[in-house]
MARLUMKE-763475 format. One record per residue (C-alpha): residue number from 0; residue in one letter; x, y, z. Coordinates in pm, 1 decimal. Example, Ala and Ser with C-alpha at 12.3 -4.5 7.8 and 13.67 -1.06 7.14 Angstrom:
2
+-----+-----+----------+----------+----------+
!   n ! res !        u !        v !        w !
+-----+-----+----------+----------+----------+
!   0 !   A !   1230.0 !   -450.0 !    780.0 !
!   1 !   S !   1367.0 !   -106.0 !    714.0 !
+-----+-----+----------+----------+----------+
This chain:
297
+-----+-----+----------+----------+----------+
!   n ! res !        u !        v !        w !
+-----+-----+----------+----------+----------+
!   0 !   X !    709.3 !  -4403.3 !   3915.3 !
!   1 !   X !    832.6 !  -4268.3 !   3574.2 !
!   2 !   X !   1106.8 !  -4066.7 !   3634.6 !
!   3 !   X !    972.7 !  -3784.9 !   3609.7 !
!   4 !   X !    955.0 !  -3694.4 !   4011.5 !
!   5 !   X !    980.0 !  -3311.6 !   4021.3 !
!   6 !   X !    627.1 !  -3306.5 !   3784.2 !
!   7 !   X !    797.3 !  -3082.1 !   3514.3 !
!   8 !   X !    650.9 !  -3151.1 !   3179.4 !
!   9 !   X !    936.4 !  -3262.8 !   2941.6 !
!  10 !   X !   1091.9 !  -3054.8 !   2699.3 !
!  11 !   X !    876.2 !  -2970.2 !   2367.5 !
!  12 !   X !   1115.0 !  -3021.6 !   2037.7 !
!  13 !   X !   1091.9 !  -2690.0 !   1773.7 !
!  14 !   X !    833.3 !  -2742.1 !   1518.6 !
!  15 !   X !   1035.9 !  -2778.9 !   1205.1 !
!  16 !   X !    855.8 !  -2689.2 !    844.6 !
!  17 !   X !    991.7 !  -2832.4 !    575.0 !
!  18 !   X !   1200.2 !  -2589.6 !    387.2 !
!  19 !   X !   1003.8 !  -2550.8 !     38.3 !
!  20 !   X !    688.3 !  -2469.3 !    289.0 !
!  21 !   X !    864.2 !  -2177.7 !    480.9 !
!  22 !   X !   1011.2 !  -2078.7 !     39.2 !
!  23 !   X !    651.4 !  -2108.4 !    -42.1 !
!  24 !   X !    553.1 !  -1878.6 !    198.1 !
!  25 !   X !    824.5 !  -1563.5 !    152.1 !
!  26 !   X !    731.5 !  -1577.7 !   -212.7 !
!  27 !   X !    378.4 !  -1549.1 !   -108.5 !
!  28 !   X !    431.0 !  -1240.4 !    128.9 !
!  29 !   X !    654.8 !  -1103.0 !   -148.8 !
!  30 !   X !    410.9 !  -1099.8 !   -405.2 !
!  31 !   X !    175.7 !   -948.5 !   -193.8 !
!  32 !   X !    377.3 !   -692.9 !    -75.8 !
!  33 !   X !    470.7 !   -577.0 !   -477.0 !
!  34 !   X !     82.2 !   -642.3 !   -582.0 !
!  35 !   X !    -14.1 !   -396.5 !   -303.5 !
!  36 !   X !    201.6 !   -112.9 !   -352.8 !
!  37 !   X !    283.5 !     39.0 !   -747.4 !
!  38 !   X !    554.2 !    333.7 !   -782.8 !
!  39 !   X !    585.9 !    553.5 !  -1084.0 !
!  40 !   X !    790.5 !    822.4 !  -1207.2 !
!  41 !   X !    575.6 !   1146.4 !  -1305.5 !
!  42 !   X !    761.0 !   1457.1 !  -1495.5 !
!  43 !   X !    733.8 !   1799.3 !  -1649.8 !
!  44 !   X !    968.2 !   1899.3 !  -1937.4 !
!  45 !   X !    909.7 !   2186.6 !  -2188.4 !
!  46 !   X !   1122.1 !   2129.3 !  -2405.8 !
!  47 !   X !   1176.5 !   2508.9 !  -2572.2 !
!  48 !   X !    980.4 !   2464.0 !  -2933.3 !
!  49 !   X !   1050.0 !   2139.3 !  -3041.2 !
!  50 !   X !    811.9 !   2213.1 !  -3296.8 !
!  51 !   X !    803.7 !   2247.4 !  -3743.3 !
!  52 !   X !    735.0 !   2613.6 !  -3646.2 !
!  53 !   X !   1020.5 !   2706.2 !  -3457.9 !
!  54 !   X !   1095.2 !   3013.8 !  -3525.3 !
!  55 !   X !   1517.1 !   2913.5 !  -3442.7 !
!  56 !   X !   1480.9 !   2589.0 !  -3591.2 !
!  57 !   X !   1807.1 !   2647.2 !  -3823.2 !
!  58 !   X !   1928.1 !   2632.0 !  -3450.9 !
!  59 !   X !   1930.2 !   2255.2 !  -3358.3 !
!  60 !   X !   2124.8 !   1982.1 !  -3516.5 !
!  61 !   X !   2059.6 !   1655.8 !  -3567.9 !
!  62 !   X !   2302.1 !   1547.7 !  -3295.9 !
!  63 !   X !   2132.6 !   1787.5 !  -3072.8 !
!  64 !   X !   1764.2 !   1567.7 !  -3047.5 !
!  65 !   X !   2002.4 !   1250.1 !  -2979.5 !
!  66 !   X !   2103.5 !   1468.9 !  -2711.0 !
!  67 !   X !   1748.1 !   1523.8 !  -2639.4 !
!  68 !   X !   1681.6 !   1141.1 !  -2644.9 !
!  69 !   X !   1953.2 !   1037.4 !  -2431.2 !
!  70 !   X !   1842.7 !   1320.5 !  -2130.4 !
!  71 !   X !   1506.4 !   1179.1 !  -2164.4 !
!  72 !   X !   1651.6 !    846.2 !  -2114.8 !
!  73 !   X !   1846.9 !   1016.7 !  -1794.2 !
!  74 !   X !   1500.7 !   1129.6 !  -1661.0 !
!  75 !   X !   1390.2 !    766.7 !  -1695.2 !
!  76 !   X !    966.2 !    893.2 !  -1661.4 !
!  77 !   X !    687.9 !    646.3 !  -1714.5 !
!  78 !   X !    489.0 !    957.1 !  -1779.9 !
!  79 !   X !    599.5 !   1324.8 !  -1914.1 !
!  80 !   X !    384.6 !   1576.3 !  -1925.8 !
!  81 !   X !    512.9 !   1821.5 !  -2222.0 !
!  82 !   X !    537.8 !   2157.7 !  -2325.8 !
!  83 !   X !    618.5 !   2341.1 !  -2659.4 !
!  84 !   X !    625.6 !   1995.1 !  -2849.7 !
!  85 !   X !    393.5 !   1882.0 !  -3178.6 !
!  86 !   X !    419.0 !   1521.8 !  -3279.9 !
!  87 !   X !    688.3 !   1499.3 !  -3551.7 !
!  88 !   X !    952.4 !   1646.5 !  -3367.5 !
!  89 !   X !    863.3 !   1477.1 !  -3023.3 !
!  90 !   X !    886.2 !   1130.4 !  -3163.0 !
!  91 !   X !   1287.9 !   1163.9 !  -3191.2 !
!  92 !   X !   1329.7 !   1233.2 !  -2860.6 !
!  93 !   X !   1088.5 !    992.0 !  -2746.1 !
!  94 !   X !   1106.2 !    676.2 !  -2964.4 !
!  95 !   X !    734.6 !    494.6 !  -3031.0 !
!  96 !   X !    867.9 !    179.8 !  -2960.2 !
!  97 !   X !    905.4 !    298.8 !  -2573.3 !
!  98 !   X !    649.0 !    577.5 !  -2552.8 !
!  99 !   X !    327.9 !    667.0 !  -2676.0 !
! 100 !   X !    236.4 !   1012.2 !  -2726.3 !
! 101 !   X !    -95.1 !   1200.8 !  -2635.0 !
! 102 !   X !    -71.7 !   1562.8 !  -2785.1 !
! 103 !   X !   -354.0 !   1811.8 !  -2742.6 !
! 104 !   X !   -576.1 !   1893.7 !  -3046.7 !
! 105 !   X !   -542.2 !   2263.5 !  -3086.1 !
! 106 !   X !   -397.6 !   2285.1 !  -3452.7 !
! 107 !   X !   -351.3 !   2656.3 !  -3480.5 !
! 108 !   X !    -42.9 !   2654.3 !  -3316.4 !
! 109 !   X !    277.1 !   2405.1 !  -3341.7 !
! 110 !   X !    335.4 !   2470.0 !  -2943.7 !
! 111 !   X !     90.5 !   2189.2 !  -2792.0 !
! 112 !   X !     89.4 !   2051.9 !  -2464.4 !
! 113 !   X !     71.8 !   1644.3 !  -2420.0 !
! 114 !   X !    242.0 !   1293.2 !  -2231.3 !
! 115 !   X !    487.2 !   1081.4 !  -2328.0 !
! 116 !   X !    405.6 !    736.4 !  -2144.3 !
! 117 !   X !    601.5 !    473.1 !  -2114.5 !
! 118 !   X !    431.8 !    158.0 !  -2343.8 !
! 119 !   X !    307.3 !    -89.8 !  -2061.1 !
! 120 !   X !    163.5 !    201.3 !  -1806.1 !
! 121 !   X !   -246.3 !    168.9 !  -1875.5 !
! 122 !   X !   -434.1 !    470.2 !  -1928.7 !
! 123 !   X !   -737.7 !    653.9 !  -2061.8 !
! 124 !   X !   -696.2 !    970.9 !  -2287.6 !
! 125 !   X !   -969.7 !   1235.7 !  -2199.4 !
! 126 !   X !  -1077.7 !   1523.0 !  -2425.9 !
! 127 !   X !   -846.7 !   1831.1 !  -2382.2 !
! 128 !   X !   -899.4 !   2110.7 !  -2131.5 !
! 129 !   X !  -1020.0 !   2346.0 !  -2357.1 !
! 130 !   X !  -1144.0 !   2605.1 !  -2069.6 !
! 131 !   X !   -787.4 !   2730.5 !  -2034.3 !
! 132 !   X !   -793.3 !   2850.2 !  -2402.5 !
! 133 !   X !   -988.4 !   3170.4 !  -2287.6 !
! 134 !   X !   -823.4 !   3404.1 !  -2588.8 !
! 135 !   X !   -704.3 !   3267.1 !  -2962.0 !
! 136 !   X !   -354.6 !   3160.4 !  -2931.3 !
! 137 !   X !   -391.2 !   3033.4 !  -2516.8 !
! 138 !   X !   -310.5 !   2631.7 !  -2555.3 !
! 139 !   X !   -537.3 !   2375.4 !  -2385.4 !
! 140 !   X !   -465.9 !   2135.9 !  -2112.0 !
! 141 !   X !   -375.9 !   1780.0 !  -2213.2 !
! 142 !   X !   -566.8 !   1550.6 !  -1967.6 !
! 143 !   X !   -553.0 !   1157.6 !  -1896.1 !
! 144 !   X !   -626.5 !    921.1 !  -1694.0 !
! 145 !   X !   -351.1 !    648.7 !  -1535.9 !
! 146 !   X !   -429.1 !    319.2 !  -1378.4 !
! 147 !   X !   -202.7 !    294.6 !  -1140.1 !
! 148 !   X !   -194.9 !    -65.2 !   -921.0 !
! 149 !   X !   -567.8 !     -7.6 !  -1007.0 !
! 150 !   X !   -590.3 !    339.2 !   -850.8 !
! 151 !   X !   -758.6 !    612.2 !  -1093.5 !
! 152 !   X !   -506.6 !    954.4 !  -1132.5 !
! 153 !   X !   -589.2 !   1206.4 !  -1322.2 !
! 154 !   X !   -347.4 !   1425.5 !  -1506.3 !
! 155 !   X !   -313.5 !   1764.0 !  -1671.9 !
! 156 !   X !    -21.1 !   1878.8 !  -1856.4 !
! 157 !   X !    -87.3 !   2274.0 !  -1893.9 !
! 158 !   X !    172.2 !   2560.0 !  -2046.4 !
! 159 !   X !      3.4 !   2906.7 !  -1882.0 !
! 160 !   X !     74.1 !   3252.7 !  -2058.1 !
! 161 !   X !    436.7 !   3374.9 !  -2055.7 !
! 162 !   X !    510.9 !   3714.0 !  -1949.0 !
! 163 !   X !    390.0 !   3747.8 !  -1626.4 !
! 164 !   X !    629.1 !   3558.8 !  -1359.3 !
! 165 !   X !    537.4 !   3739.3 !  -1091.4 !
! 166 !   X !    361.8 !   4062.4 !  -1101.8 !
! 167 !   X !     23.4 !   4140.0 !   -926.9 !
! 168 !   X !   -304.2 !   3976.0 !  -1057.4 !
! 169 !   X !   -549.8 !   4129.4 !   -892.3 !
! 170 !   X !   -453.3 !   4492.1 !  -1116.6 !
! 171 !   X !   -331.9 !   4350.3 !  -1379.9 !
! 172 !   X !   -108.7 !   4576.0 !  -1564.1 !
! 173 !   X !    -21.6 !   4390.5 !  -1890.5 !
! 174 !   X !   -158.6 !   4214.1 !  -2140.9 !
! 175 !   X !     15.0 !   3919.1 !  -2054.4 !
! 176 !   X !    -72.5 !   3954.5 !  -1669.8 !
! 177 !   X !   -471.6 !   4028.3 !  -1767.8 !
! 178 !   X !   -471.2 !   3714.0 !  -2002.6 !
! 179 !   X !   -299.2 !   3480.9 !  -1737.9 !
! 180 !   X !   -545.3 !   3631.5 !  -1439.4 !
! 181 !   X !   -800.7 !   3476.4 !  -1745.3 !
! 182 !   X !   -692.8 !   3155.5 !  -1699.1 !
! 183 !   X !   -685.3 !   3131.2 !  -1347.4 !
! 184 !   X !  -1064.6 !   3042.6 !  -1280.6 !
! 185 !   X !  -1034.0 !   2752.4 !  -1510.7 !
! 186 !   X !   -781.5 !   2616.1 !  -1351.3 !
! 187 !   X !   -930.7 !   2632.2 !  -1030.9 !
! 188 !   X !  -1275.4 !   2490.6 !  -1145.1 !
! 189 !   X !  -1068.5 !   2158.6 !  -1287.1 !
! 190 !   X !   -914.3 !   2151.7 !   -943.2 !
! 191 !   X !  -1236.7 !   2170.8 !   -764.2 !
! 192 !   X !  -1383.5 !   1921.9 !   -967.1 !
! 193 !   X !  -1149.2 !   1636.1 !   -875.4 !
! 194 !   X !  -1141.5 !   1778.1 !   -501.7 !
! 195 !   X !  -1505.8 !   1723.0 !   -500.7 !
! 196 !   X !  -1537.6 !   1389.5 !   -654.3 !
! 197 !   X !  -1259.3 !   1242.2 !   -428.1 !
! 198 !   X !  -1035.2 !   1206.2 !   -739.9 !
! 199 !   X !   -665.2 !   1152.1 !   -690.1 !
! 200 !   X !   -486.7 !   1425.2 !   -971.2 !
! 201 !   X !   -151.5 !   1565.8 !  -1071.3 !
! 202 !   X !   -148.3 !   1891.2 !  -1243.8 !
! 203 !   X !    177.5 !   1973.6 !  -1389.4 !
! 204 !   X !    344.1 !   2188.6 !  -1632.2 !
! 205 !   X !    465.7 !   2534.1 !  -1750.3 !
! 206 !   X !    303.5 !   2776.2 !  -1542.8 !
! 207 !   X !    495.0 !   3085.3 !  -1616.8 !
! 208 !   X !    446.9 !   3167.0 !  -1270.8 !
! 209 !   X !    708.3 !   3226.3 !   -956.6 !
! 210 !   X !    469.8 !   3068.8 !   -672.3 !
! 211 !   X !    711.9 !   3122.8 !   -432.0 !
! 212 !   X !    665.1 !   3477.4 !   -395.0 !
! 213 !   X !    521.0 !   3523.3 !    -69.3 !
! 214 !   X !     89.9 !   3473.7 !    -62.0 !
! 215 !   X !    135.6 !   3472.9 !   -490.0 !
! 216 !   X !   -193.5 !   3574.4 !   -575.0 !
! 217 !   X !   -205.0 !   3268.7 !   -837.1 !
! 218 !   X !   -132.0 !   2986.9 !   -610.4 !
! 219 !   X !   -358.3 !   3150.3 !   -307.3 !
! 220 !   X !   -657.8 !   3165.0 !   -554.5 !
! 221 !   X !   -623.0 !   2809.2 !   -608.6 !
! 222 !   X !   -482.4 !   2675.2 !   -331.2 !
! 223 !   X !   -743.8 !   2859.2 !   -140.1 !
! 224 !   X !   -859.3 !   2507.2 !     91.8 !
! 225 !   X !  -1212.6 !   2519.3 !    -61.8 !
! 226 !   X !  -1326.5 !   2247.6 !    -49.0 !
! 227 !   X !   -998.7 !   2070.1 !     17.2 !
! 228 !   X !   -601.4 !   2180.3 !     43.8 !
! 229 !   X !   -391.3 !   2089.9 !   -207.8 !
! 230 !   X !    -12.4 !   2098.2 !   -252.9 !
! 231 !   X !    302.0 !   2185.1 !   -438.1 !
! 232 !   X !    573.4 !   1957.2 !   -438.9 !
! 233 !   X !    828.5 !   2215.5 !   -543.6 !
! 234 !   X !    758.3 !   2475.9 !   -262.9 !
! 235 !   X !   1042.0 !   2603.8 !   -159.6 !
! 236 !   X !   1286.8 !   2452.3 !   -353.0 !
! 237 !   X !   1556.8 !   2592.3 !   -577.3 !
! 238 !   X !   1637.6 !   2568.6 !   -917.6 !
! 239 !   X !   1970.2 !   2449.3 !  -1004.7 !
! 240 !   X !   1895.9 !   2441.1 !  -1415.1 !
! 241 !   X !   2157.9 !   2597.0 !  -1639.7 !
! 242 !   X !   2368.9 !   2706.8 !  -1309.6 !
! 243 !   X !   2096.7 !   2852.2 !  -1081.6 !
! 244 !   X !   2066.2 !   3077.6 !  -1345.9 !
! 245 !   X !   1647.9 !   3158.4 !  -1245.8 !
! 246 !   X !   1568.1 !   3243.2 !   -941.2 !
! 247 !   X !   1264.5 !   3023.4 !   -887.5 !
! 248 !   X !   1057.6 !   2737.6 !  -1081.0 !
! 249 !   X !    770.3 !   2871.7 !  -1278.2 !
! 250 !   X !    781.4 !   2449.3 !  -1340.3 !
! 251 !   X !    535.8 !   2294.1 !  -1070.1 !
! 252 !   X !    368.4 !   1995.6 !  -1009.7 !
! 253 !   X !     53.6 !   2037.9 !   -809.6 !
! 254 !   X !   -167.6 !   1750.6 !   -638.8 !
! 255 !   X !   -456.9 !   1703.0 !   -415.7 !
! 256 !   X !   -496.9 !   1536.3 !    -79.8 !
! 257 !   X !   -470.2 !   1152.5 !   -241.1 !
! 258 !   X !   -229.7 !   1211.2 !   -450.3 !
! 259 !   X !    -23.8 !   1402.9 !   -176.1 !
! 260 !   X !    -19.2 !   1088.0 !     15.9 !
! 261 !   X !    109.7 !    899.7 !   -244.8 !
! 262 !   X !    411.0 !   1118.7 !   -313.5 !
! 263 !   X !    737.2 !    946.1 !   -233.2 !
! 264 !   X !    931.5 !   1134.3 !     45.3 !
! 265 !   X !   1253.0 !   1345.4 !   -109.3 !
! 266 !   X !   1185.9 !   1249.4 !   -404.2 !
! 267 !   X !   1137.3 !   1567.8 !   -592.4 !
! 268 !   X !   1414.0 !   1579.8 !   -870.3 !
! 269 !   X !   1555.0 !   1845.8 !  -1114.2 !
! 270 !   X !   1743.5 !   1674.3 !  -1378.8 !
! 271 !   X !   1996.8 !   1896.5 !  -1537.3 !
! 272 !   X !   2204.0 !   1898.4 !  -1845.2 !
! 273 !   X !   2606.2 !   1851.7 !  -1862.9 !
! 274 !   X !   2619.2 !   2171.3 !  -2111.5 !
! 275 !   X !   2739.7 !   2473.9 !  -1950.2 !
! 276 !   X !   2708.7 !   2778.5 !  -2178.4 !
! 277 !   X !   2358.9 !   2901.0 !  -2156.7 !
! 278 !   X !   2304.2 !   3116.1 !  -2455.7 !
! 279 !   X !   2485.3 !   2875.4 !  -2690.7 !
! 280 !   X !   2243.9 !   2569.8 !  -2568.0 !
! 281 !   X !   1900.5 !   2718.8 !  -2424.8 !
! 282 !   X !   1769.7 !   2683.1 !  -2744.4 !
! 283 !   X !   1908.6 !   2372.7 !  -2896.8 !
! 284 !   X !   1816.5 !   2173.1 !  -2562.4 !
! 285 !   X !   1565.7 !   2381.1 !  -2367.9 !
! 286 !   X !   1557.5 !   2686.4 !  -2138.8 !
! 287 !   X !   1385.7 !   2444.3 !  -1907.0 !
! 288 !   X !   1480.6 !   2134.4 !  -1701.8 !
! 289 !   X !   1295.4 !   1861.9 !  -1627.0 !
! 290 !   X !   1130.7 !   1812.0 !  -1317.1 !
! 291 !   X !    974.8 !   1518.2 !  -1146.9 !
! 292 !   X !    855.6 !   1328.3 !   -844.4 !
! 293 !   X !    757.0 !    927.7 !   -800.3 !
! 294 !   X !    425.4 !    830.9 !   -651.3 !
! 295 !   X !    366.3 !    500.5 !   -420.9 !
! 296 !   X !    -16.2 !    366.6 !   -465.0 !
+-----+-----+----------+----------+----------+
């Protein structure tokens, strides 16, 4: 006999792996975990007519675009869509050795819309929106493409006629109100067009427009499900710019089903700025705030 009378198999020792094997294979999982999933930082900033032709341009200093600069450092973006900016006096607040700058081509005004991106983040500049334009003076949409971990996005920066925040489209009463109801088709046929081709999007910007209101006629012509839902990130949440001083954003960033997924949870931000008194700074920093959100592809 061996010894072994009860018929129980013996013990089995632990399999050991040597321990640059079991190294070799966390930095394996590691990299695929990073390859597979890409974040980014998207935001909206108008930054009140940081332009030659502002009309209060005796009003800013030089120390106020260093100011500027550093709150765009705060935000920390890889992409900005922009507002109210032309190209000379956007470059001091965003330095071209750490962005590159995509303006629209309208030239018959200093107030363009455009991105700031981050040098590094691939993309594709597409011709300008030019359908939102619908009277002389209206600015276009600036529009590019991002390659994201490989994933397409489009994007549209767009600044929407001022003057009416909240009043009713379908009678429109004012100028303002008849030549914002104008653009309002446009916009929808972009968003339609990406809905329909299955493209992931982010449109963002200056709408001049209080979507909150209950069923605002704007966002329920758009947002209207046909041929697919799309979302607002900033539904339903406050403004805390320059001391809760507006009641609601007319800032909003808009995407469609793919990009919805993508949206990291909470991560909606308002950055605001240390300076208190309104009336002395709204126009030497901006009467806006930045807003963004991050995106995980």
């Amino acid at each position: 006999m061996n010894g072994n009378s009860s018929g129980a198999m013996p013990n089995k020792l632990p399999v050991r792996f040597p321990t640059s094997l079991v190294l070799l294979v966390f930095m394996v999982n590691a990299f695929l975990v990073s390859a597979s999933a890409a974040e980014i930082k998207v935001a909206s900033w108008n930054i009140y007519w940081l332009t030659a032709e502002d009309p209060n341009q005796h009003s800013r200093k030089a120390g106020d675009y260093t100011r500027l600069a550093a709150y765009a450092n705060d935000l920390d973006a890889d992409v900005i869509a922009l507002q109210e900016v032309d190209a000379g006096f956007v470059r001091r607040v965003f330095p071209l050795q750490q962005y590159r700058i995509e303006l629209s081509h309208r030239e018959d005004t200093g107030q363009r819309t455009g991105f700031a991106i981050r040098r590094g983040i691939r993309y594709r500049r597409m011709p300008d929106y030019r359908e939102l334009s619908t009277k002389w003076g209206l600015r276009y949409g600036t529009v590019i493409e991002l390659d994201v971990g490989g994933r397409k996005i489009d994007l549209m920066s767009v600044h929407l006629k001022s003057g009416c925040f909240d009043r009713d489209l379908d009678r429109p009463a004012t100028g303002s109100c008849r030549e914002l109801k104008s653009q309002v088709r446009p916009l929808e046929s972009w968003i339609d067009r990406r809905l329909e081709r299955g493209r992931a999007f982010v449109l963002l910007g200056d709408f001049n427009r209080r979507m909150d209101r209950r069923r605002d006629d704007l966002w329920h012509f758009i947002a209207d499900g046909n041929p697919k839902p799309i979302y607002r990130i900033n539904a339903g949440e406050k403004p805390r710019c320059w001391g809760a001083r507006f009641p609601e954003f007319i800032d909003h960033i808009i995407v469609g089903p793919i990009a919805e997924k993508a949206v990291k949870p909470h991560s909606f931000e308002e950055l605001t700025y240390s300076e208190r008194n309104f009336y002395r700074w709204r126009k030497r920093l901006s009467d806006h705030c930045p807003i963004s959100i991050r995106l995980v592809f």
